[in-house]
C-alpha positions as CSV (number, residue, x, y, z in Angstrom):
1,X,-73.1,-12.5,-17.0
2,X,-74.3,-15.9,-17.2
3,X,-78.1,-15.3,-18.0
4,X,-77.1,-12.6,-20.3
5,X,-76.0,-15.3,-22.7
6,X,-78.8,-18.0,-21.5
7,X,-81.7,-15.9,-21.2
8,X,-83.6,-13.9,-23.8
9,X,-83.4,-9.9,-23.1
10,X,-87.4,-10.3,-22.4
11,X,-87.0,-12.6,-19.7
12,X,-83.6,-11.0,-17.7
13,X,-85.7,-7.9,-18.4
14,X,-88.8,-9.4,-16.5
15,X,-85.8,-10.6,-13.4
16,X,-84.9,-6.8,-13.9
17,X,-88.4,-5.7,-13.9
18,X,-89.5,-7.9,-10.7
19,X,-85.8,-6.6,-8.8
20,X,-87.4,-2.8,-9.2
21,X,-90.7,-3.7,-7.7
22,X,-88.4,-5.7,-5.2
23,X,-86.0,-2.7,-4.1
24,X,-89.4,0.2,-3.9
25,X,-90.9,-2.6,-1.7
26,X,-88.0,-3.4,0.8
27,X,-87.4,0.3,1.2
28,X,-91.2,0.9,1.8
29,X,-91.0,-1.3,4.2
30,X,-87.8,-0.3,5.9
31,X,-89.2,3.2,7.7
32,X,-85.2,4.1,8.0
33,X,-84.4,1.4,10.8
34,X,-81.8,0.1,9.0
35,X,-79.4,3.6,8.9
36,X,-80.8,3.6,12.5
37,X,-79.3,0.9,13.5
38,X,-76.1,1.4,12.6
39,X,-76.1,4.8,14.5
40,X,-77.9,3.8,17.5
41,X,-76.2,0.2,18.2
42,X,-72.9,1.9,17.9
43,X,-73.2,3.5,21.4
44,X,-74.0,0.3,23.3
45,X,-71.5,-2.1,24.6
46,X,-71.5,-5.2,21.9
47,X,-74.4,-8.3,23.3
48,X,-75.2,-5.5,26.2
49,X,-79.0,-5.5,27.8
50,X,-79.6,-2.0,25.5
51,X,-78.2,-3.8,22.6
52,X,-80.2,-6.8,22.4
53,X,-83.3,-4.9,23.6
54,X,-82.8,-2.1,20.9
55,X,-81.6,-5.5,18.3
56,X,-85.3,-6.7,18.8
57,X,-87.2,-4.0,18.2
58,X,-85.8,-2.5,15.5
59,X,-85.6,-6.2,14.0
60,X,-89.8,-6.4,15.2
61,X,-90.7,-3.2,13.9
62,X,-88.5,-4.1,10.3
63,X,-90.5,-7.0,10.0
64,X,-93.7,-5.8,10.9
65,X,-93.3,-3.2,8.6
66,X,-92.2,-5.2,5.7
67,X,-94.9,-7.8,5.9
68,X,-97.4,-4.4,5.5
69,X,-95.7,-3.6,2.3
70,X,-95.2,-6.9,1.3
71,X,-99.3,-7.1,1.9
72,X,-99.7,-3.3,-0.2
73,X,-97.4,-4.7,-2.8
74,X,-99.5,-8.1,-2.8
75,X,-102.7,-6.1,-3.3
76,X,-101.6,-3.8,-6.0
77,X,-100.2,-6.6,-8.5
78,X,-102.7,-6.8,-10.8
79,X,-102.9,-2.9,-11.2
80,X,-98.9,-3.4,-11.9
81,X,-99.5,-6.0,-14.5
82,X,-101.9,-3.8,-16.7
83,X,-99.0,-1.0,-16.6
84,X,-96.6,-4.0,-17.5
85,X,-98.6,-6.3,-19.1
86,X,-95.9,-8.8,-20.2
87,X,-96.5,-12.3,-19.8
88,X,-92.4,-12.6,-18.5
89,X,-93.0,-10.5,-15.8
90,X,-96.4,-11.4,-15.0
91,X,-95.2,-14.8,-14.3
92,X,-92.8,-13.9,-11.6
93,X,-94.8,-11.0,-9.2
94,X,-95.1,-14.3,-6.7
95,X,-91.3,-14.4,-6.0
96,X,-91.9,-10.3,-4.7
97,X,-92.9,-10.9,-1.3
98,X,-90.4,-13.5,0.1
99,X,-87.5,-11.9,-1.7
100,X,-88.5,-8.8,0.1
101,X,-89.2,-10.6,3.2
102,X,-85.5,-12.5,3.6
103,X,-83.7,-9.3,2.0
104,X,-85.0,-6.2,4.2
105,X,-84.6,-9.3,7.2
106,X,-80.4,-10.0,5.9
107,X,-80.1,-6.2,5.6
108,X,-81.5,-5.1,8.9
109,X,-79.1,-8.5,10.4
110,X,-76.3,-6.7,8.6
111,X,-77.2,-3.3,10.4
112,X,-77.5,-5.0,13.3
113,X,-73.7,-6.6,13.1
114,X,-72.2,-3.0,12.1
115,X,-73.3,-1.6,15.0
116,X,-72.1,-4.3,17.1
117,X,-68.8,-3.7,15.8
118,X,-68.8,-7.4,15.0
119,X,-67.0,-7.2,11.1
120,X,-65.4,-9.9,10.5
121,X,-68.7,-11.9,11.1
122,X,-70.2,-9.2,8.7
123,X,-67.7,-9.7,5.7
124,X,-67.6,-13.7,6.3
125,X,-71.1,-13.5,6.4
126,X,-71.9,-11.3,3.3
127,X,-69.0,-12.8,0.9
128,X,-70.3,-16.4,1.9
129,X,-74.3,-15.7,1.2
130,X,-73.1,-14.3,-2.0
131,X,-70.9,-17.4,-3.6
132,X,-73.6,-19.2,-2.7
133,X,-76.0,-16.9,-4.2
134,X,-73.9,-16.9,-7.6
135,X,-73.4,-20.5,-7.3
136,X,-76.9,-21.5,-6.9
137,X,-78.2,-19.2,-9.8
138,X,-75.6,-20.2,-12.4
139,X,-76.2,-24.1,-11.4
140,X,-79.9,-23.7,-12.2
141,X,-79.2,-21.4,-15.5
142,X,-77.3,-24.1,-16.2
143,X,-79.7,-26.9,-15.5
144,X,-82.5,-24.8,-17.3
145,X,-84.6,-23.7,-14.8
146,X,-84.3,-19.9,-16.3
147,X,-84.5,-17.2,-14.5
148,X,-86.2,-18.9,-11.7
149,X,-82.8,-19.6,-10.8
150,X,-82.0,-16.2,-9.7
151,X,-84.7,-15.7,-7.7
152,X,-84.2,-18.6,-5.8
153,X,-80.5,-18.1,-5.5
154,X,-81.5,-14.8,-4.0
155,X,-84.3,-16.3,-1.5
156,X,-82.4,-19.5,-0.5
157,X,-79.3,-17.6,0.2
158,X,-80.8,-14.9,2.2
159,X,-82.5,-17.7,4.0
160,X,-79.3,-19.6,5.4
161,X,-77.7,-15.7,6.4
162,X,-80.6,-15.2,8.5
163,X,-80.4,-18.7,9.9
164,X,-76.8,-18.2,10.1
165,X,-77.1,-15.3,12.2
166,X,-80.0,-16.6,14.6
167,X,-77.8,-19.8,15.3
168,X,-75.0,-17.6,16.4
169,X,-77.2,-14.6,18.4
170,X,-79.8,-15.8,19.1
171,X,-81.1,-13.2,21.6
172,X,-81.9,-11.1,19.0
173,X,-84.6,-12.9,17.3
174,X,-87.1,-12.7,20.1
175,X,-90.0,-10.5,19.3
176,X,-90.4,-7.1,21.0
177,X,-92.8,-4.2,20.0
178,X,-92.1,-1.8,22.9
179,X,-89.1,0.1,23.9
180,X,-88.2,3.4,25.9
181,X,-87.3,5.6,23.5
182,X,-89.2,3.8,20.7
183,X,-90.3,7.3,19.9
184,X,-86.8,9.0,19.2
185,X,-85.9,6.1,17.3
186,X,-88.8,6.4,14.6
187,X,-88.4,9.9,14.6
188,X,-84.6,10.0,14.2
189,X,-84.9,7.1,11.3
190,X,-88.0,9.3,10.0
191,X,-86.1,12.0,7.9
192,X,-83.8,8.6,6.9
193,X,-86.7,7.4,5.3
194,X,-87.7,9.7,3.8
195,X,-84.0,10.2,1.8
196,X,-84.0,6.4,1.4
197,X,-87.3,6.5,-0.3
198,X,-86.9,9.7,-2.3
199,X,-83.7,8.3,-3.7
200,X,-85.3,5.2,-4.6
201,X,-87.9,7.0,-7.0
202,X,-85.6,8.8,-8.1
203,X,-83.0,6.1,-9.3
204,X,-85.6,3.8,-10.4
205,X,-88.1,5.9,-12.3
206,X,-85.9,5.8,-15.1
207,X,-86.2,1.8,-15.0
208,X,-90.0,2.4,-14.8
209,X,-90.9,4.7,-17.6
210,X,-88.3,2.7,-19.9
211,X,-89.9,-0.2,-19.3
212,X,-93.6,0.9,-19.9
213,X,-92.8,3.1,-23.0
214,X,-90.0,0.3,-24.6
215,X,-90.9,-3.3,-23.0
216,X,-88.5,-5.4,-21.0
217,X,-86.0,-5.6,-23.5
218,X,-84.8,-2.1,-23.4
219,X,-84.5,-2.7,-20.0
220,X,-82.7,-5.7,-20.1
221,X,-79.9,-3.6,-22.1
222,X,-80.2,-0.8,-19.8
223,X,-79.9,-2.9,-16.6
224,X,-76.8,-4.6,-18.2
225,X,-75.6,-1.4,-18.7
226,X,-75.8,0.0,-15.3
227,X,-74.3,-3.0,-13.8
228,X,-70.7,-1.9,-14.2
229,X,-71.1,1.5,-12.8
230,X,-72.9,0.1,-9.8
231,X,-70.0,-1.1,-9.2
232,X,-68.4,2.1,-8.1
233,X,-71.3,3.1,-6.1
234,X,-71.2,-0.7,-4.1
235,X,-67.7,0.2,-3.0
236,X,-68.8,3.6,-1.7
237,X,-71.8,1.9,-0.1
238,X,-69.6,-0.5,1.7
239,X,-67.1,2.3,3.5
240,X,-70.0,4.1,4.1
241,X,-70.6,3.5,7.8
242,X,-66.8,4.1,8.9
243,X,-67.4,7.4,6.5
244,X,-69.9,8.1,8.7
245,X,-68.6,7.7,12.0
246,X,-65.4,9.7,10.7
247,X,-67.6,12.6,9.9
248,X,-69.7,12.8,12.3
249,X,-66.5,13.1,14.5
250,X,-64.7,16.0,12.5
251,X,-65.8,19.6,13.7
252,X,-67.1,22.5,11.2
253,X,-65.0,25.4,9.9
254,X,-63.0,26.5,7.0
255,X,-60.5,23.8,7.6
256,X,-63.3,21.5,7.9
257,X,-61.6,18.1,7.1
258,X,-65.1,17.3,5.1
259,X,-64.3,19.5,2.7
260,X,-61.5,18.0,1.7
261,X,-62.9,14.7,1.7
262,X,-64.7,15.6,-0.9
263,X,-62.4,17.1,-3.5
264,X,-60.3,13.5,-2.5
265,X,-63.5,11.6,-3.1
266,X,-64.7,13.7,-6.0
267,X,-60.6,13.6,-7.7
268,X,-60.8,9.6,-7.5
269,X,-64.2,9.3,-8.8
270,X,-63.4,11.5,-11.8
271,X,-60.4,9.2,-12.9
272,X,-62.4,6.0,-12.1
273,X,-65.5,7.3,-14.8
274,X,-62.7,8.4,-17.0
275,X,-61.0,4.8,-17.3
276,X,-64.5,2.9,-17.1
277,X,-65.9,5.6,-20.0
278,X,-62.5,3.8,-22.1
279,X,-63.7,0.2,-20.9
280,X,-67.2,0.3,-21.6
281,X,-67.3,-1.1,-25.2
282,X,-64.8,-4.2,-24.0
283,X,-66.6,-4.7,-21.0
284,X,-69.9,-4.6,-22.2
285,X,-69.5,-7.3,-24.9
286,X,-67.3,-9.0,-22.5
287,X,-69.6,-9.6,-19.8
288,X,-72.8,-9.8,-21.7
289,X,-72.4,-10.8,-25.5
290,X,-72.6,-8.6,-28.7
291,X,-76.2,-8.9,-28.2
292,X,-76.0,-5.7,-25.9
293,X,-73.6,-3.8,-27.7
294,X,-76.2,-1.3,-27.9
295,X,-75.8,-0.4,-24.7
296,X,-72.4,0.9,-24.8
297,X,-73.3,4.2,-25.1
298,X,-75.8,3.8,-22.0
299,X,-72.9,2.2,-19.8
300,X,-70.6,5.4,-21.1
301,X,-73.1,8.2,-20.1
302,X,-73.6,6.3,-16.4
303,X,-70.2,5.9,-15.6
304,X,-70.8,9.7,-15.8
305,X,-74.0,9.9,-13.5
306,X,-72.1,7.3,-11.0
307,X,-69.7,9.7,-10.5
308,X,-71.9,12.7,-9.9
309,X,-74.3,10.6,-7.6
310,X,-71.7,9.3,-4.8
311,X,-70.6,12.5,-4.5
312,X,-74.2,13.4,-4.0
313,X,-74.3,10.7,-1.3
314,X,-71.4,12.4,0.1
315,X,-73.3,15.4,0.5
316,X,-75.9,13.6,1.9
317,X,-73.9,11.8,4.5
318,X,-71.8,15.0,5.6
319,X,-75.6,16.1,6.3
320,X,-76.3,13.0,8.3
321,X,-73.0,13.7,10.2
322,X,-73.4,16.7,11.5
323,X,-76.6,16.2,12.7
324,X,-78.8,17.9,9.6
325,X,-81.2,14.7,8.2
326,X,-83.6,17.2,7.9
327,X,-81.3,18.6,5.4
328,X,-80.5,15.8,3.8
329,X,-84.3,14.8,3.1
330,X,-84.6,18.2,1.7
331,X,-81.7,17.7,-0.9
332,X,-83.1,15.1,-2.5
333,X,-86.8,16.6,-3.5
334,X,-85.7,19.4,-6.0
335,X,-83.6,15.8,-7.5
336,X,-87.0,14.0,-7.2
337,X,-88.7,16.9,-9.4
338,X,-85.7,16.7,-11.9
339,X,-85.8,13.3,-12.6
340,X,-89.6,13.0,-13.1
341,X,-89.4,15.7,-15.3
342,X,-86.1,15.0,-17.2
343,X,-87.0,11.1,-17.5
344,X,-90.8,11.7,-19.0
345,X,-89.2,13.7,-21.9
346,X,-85.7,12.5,-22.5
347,X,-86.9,8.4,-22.5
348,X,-89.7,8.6,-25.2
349,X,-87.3,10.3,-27.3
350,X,-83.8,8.6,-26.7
351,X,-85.2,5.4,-24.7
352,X,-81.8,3.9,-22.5
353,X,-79.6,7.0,-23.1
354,X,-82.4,9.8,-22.4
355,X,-82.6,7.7,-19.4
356,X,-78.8,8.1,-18.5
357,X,-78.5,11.8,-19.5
358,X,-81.5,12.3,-17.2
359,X,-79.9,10.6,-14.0
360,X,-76.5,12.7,-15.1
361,X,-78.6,16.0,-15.0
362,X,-80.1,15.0,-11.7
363,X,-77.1,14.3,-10.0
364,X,-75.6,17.7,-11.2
365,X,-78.1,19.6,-9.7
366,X,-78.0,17.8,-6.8
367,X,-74.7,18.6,-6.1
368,X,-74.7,22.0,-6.7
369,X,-77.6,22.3,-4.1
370,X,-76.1,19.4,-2.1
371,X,-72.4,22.3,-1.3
372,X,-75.3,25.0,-0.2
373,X,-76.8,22.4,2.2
374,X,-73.5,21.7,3.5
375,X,-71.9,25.0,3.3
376,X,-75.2,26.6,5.2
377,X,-74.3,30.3,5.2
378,X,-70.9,30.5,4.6
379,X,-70.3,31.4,0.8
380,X,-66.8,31.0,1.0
381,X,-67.3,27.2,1.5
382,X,-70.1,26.9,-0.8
383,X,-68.1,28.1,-3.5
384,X,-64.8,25.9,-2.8
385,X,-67.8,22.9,-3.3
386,X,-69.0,24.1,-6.2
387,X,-65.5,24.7,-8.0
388,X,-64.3,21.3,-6.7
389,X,-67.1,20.1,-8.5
390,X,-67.6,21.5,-11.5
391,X,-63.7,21.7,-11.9
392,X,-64.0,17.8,-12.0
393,X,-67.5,17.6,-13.7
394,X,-66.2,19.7,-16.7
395,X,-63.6,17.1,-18.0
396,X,-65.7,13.9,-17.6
397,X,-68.8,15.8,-19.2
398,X,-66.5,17.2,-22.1
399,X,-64.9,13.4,-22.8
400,X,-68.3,11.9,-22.7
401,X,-69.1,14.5,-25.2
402,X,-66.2,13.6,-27.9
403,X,-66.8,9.8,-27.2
404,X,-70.5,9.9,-28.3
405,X,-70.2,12.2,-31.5
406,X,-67.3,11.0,-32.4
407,X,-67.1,7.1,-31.5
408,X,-63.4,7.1,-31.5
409,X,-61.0,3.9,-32.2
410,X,-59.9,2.3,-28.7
411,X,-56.6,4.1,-29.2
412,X,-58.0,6.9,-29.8
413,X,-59.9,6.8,-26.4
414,X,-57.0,6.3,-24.8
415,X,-55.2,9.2,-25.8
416,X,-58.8,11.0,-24.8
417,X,-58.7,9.7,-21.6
418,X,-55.1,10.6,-21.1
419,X,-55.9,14.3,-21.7
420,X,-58.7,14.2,-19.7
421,X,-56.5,12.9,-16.6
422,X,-54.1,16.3,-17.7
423,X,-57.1,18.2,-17.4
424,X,-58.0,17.1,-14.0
425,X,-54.7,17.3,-12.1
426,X,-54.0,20.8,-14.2
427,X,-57.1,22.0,-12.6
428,X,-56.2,21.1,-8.7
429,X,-59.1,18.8,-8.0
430,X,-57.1,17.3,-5.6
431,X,-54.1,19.0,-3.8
432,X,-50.9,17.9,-2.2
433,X,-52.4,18.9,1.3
434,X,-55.5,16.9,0.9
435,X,-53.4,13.8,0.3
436,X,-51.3,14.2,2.8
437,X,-54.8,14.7,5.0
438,X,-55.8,11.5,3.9
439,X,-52.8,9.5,4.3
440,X,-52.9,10.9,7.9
441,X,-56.6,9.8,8.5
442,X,-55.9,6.0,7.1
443,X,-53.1,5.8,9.5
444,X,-55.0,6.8,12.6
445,X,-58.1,4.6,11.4
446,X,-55.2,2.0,11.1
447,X,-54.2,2.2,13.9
448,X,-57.7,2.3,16.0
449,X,-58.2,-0.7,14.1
450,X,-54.8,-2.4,15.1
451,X,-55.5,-1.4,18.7
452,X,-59.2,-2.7,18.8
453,X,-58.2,-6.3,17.4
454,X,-55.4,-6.6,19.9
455,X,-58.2,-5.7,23.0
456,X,-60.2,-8.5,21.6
457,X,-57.5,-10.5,21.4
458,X,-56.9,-10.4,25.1
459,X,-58.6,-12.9,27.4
């Protein structure tokens, strides 16, 4: 919000620009140890000998790998400046490396304190990295240092989590290359990878091409744009391990409690797109000037796609549940061939919004093969997925539709967006039972949670 007003679109476009090369790197370098983690750690005892020795490889192996991506990265720069050749963005590629250094090192630390169970360090940790993140940026916007500040907000704070973290474990910072079952640990993080890194392409290529066919500007205004409904898949990311472990503890058949955790999931995310579609003008020029009112449009259509795309990772984590990663890898390369296709055609013609319509196809199709995956043989299931989605796909697709041809009056929206609410509980995306399902869950997680605290709490 801040450098949106103090910076010129060309330079938060080169931050934005630098950030994508950032994000392919750190999951390059990742090899899927980080989703391990979590799944592994979870069956040892908290600060147990199998703990700390699987703690030190996985952080070893993270870091190994990183530095050879960091290196591959390193090496291919100047090839990456004559695709980008912007002087804002070639005056930045030497913040790449250490940013991708501290931040696959604070994620894997992260990993490594969800499956010790230990989160209340976790949430201290992460909300206290990030003030100081967002204080340290906006202090050097401020002082003028551009948008050097946020990179070295993001390095610096990343720094003292790590440091944090090694003053307080330190056991886990010693450096370990072997393990004995080093093997089933690569090859269960394997298929991981390979969804982590598919997904990555597939996000980002939109930022790519729109960057090399319109400059760092466009991008700047789509970045801004996506921001918001990011926002939406940040909260999904952060339940995403307890989803997981729910899941992956639920048993398969036509009462399969997964199912109805997504028609909840996929009735809430329908309603949250519909009210941010309504918001987006407001909050755009809110947040980050009339300068990017341009991208109001952009911010409308995503809202859309972030909707369609954590119910893809639904999909994908109903997959991981049960045991199917290979499955899950496989969902996401007809999405890779989509996007590729969709993005190359759609962005030289409508720039920032060919972009968004291409993510929204993507994630449609995804989804529709996502409730095969997950349904396997049984049709019967496959089509209760499909209808749950498409009976909350068709509203949010039809408003979007209206709002861009039409560019109603904020009233006007409103009234839209109340119809389209109508439409979704006339349709039974979500259903009495399923409420009642999940009010039952958050008790019993409630009161596992209540129980746990009280065990710790005993001497």
């Amino acid at each position: 919000m801040v450098a949106a007003r103090l910076l010129s679109q060309d330079d938060l476009g080169s931050f934005f620009l630098v950030m994508l090369v950032v994000q392919f790197t750190a999951v390059l370098g990742d090899v899927g140890l980080k989703n391990t983690a979590i799944r592994i750690l979870s069956s040892f005892p908290s600060m147990s000998v199998e703990f700390i020795q699987t703690s030190r490889y996985l952080l070893t192996i993270t870091m190994i790998t990183s530095l050879i991506a960091c290196l591959a990265v390193t090496l291919a720069i100047p090839l990456l400046t004559k695709v980008w050749p912007y002087e804002s963005f070639q005056k930045q590629t030497t913040f790449i490396a250490p940013i991708v250094l501290f931040t696959t090192g604070n994620q894997l630390i992260m990993s490594l304190l969800v499956g010790g169970k230990h989160f209340r360090t976790l949430s201290i940790l992460s909300i206290g990295t990030e003030l100081f993140r967002a204080g340290l940026s906006i202090t050097g916007l401020l002082a003028g240092f551009g948008v050097v500040a946020l990179f070295w907000g993001m390095i610096v704070s990343r720094l003292i989590g790590i440091g944090a973290i090694w003053l307080w474990m330190p056991s886990l910072f010693a450096v370990t290359i072997r393990h004995p079952q080093s093997a089933e640990l690569l090859k269960f993080g394997g298929w991981l990878y390979g969804c982590s890194l598919v997904s990555m392409v597939m996000i980002r290529a939109s930022d790519a091409i729109l960057t090399t066919y319109m400059g760092t500007a466009a991008l700047a205004v789509y970045s801004a744009a996506m921001q918001v409904p990011s926002v939406l898949q940040r909260v999904f990311e952060s339940i995403r391990p307890a989803l997981l472990g729910y899941i992956s503890s639920q048993k398969t058949g036509s009462e399969n409690p997964q199912i109805a955790a997504v028609r909840i999931v996929t009735a809430l995310l329908a309603v949250a797109a519909t009210f941010l579609i309504v918001l987006s003008r407001p909050l755009m020029t809110m947040l980050y000037s009339e300068k990017y009112e341009s991208g109001v449009t952009i911010m409308q259509a995503l809202n859309v796609w972030a909707a369609f795309t954590i119910i893809n990772y639904l999909f994908s984590i109903i997959l991981i549940g049960n045991g199917q990663s290979r499955r899950a890898f496989l969902l996401t390369l007809p999405q890779l061939a989509m996007i590729i296709i969709s993005t190359g055609f759609l962005v030289p013609l409508y720039e920032g919004f060919g972009a968004a319509i291409a993510l929204i196809a993507t994630a449609f199709l995804g989804n529709i093969i996502g409730a095969k995956l997950v349904a396997g043989g049984d049709k019967s299931i496959c089509h209760t997925l499909i209808m749950v989605f498409l009976r909350a796909a068709a509203p949010l697709l039809l408003l979007l539709l209206v709002v861009l041809s039409t560019r109603p009056s904020f009233l006007l929206l409103v009234l839209l967006s109340s119809l389209t609410i109508v439409l979704l509980i006339a349709s039974r995306v979500v259903t009495q039972k399923d409420i009642n399902m999940l009010s039952a869950a958050i008790s019993g997680l409630a009161g596992r949670g209540s129980a746990q605290v009280s065990k710790e709490s005993k001497p």
